[in-house]
C-alpha positions in Angstrom: 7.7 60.2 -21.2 6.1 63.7 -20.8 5.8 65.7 -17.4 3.6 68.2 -16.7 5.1 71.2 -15.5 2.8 72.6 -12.6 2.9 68.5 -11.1 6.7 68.5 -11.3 7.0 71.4 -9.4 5.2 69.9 -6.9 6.7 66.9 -6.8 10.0 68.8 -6.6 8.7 70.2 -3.2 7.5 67.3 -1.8 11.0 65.8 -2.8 13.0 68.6 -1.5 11.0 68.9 1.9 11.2 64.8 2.2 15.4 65.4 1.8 15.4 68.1 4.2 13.8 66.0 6.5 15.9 63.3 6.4 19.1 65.4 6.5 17.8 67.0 9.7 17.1 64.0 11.4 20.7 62.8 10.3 22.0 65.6 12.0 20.5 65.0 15.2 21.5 61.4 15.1 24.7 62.4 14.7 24.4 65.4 17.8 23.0 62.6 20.2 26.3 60.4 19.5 28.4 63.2 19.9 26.7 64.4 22.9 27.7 61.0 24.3 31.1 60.5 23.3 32.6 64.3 22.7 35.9 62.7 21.4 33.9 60.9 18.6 33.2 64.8 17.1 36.9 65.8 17.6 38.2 62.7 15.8 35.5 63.2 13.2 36.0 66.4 12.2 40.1 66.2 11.9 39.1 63.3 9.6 37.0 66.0 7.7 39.1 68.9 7.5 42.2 67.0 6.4 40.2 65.0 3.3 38.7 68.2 2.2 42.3 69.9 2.4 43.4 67.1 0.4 40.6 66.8 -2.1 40.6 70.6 -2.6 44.2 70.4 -3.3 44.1 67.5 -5.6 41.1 69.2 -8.1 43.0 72.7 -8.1 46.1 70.8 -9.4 43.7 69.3 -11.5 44.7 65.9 -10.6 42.6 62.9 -9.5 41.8 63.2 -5.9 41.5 59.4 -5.4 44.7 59.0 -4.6 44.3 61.3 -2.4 41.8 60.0 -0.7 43.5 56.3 -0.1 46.7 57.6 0.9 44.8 59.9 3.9 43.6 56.6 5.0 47.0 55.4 5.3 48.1 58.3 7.3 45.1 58.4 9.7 44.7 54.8 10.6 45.0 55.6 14.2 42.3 58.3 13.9 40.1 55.7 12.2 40.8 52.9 14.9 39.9 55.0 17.8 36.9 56.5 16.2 35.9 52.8 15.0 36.4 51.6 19.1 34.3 54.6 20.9 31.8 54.0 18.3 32.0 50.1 18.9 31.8 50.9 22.8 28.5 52.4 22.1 27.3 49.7 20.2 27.3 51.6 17.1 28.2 50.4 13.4 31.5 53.1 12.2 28.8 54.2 9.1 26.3 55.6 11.7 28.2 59.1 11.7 28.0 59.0 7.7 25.1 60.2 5.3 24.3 57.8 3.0 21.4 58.8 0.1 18.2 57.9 0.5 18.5 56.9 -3.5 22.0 55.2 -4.2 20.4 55.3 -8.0 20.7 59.0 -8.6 22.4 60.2 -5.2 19.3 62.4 -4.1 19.5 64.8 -6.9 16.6 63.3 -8.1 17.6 62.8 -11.7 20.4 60.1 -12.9 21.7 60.4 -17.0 19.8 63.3 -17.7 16.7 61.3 -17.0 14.0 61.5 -14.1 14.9 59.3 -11.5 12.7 56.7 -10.5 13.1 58.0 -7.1 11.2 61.6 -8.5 8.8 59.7 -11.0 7.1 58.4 -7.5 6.8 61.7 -6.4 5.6 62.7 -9.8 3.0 59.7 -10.1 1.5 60.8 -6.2 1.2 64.3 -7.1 -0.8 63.0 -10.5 -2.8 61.1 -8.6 -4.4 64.3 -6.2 -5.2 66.1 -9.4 -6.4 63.4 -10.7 -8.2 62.3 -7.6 -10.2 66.4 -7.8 -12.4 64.8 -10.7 -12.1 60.9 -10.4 -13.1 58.3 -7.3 -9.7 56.9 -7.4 -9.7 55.1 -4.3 -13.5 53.5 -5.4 -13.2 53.4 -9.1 -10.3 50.7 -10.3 -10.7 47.6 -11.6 -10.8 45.4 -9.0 -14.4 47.2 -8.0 -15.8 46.7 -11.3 -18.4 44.4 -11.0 -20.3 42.9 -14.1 -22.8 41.9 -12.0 -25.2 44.7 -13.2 -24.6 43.2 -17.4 -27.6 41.4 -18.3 -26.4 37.6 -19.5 -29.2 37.3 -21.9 -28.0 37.6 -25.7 -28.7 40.7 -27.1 -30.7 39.8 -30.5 -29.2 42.4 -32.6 -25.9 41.6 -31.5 -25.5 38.1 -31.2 -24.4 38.6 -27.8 -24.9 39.4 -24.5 -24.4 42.7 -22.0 -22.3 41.1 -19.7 -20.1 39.3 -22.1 -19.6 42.3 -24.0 -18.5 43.9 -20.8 -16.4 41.0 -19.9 -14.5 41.9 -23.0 -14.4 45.5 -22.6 -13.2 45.2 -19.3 -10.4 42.9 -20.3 -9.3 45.2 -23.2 -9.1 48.3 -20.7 -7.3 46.8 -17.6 -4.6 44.8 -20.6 -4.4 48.7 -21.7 -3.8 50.1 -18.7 -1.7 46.9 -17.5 1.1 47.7 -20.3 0.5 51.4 -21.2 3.2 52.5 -23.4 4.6 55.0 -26.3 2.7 52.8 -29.0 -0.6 52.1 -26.9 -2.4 53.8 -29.4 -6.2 54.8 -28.6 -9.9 54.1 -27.6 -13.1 55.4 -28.0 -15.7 54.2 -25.1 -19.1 54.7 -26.4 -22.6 54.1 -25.3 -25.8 55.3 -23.2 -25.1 57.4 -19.5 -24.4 54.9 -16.7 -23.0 52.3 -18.3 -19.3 52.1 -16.5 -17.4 54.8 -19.2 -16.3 56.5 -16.1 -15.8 54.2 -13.8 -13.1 52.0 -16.7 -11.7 55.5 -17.6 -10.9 56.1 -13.8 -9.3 52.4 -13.3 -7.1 53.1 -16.3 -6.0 56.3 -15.2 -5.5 55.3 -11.8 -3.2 52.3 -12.9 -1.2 54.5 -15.7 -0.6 57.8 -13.9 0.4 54.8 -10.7 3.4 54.0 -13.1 4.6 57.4 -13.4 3.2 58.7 -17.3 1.6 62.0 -17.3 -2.1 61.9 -17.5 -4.5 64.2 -18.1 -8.5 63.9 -17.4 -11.0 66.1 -17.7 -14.4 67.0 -19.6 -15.0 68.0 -23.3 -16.6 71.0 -22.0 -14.0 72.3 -20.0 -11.6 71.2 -22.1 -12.8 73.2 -24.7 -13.1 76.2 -22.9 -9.1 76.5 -21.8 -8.6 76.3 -25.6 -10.8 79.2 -26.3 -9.1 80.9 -23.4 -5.9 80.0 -24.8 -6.8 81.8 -28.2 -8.1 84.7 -27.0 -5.1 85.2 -24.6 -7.5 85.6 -21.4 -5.8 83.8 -18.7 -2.0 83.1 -18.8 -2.7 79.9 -17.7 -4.5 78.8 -20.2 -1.9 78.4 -22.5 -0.1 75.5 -19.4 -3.7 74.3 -19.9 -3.8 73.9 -23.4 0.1 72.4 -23.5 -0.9 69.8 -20.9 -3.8 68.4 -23.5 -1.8 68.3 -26.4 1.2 66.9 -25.1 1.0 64.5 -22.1 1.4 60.7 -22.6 -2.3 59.8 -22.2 -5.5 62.4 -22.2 -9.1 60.9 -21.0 -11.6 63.2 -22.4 -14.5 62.6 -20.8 -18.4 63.5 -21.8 -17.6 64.4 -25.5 -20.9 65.4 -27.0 -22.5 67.1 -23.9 -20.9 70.5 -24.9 -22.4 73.0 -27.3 -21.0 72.5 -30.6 -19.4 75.4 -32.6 -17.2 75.8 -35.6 -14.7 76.9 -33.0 -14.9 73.5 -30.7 -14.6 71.5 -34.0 -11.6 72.7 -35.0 -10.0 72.3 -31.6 -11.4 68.6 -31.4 -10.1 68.5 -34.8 -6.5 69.8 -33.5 -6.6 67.8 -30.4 -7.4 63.9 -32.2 -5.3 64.9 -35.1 -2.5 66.6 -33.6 -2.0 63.2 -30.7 -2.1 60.9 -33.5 0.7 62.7 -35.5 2.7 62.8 -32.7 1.7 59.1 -31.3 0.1 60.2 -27.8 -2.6 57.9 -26.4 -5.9 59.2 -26.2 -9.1 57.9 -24.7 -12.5 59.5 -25.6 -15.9 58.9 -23.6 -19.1 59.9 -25.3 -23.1 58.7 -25.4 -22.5 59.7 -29.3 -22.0 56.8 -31.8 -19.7 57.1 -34.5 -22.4 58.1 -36.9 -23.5 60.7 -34.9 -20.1 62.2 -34.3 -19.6 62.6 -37.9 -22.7 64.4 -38.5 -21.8 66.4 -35.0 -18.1 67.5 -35.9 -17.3 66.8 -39.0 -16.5 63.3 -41.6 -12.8 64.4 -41.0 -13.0 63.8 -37.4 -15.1 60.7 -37.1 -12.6 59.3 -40.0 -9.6 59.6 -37.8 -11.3 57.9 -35.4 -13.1 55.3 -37.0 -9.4 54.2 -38.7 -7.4 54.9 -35.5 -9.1 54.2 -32.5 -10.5 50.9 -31.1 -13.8 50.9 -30.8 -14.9 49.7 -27.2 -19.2 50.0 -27.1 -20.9 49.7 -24.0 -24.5 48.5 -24.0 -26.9 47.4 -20.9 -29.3 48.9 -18.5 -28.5 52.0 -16.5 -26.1 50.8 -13.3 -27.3 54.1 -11.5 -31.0 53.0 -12.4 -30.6 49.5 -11.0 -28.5 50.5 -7.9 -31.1 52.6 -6.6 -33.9 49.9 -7.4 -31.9 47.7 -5.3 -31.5 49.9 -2.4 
């Protein structure tokens, strides 16, 4: 699973604020009991200072502390009684005055085996989800709001079938997609006339996929295009962050692809974008109102080939939703 840099570090902010939080309010938990029972702090801190004498002993012998540990609560069983019965006089369990992790899984470091912790992966996938939410409707566009209300159910002569069960199919494919997005997902192309739903499925699957914690990335041919010119003519540091997050994070939605001006310069980094994430077996999605024919004869036979023999091929056909919508109104 890839992470994108700038989103970690936030995540690792909101993490680290969220921890300080909860160790404060520990704290003053622990203040109010005192406050009510003063022995309870004097019994808890010689409980305190005599483990960490003991443990700080035990690791510069180089021996196992446990030991330790177990024999100090043989020696300070009276200690432990009385701070067990003021605590018990209050009503309080004896682990209140003890900070437990928020995350037993990883100990609220955030990472367990030299892997992400699930704990940080939710931080990650919320922080995905603002950056994602600056260019999608993520709280409008999902799946459970797509309607195919607006497909036609009359067969479609040409095609032998009709708009809506077309879309019925499309739709299926995407959310199953979405549903068990993995390593070997492979790719899609989404293809057909403006207004059509391309967006609004490209959101839904983005939505659901960044949800479970994989690194997505979705923005506009155009744009896209320009961070890698930026990139090569060293303009903006950033950039190159910009570049790295395209090429390398589990799923990229490039949106619009045929709207920008084409150059030998944007061929080659489409070229280096579809080739380069198929080599290295990252899922990409591309939305376009270009058919495959018109892509090869737009970018090059090279590029519509890789496509043509590695994506699946999702078309969308129908009236204009945005057309109807407003008719309806």
């Amino acid at each position: 699973m890839a992470y994108d840099g700038k989103i970690m570090h936030r995540a690792l902010q909101r993490f680290e604020e969220d921890k300080r939080r909860r160790e404060e309010q520990f704290q003053e938990r622990r203040e109010n009991v005192f406050r009510r029972q003063p022995r309870l702090r004097e019994v808890d801190s010689e409980l305190r200072s005599t483990m960490s004498r003991i443990i700080a002993n035990a690791l510069r012998q180089g021996t196992d502390p446990r030991p330790a540990v177990e024999r100090l609560r043989d020696e300070n069983l009276s200690l432990q009684a009385e701070k067990r019965d003021l605590l018990a006089r209050m009503g309080l369990p004896e682990a209140c005055l003890e900070e437990k992790p928020f995350c037993r899984l990883c100990g609220d470091t955030g990472y367990r085996n030299g892997q992400v912790c699930r704990c940080l992966r939710t931080y990650y996938a919320r922080e995905q989800q603002k950056e994602l939410s600056r260019m999608l409707d993520l709280g409008s566009q999902s799946f459970d709001t797509f309607s195919l209300d607006w497909y036609s159910e009359e067969s479609t002569p040409s095609l032998g079938i009709s708009a809506r069960e077309n879309m019925d199919w499309v739709y299926k494919t995407c959310k199953a997609y979405a549903e068990n997005f993995g390593p070997e997902s492979g790719s899609l192309l989404l293809s057909g006339a403006p207004g059509l739903g391309k967006t609004h499925l490209s959101a839904a699957i983005a939505r659901e996929v960044s949800g479970d914690g994989w690194s997505v990335v979705y923005d506009t041919a155009g744009h896209i295009f320009q961070r890698f010119e930026t990139q090569k003519f060293g303009r903006e540091e950033e950039a190159e962050s910009d570049v790295d997050r395209v090429l390398n994070c589990d799923l990229l939605i490039l949106d619009d692809l045929g709207t920008e001006m084409t150059t030998a310069f944007i061929q080659s980094a489409l070229y280096q974008i579809i080739n380069g994430r198929l080599i290295e077996k990252r899922s990409t999605i591309l939305s376009t109102n270009l058919k495959v024919e018109d892509i090869s004869r737009r970018y090059s036979p090279q590029i519509a080939s890789r496509i043509e023999g590695e994506y699946q091929m999702l078309p969308f056909f129908g009236e204009d939703i945005r057309k109807l919508k407003k008719q309806r109104r």
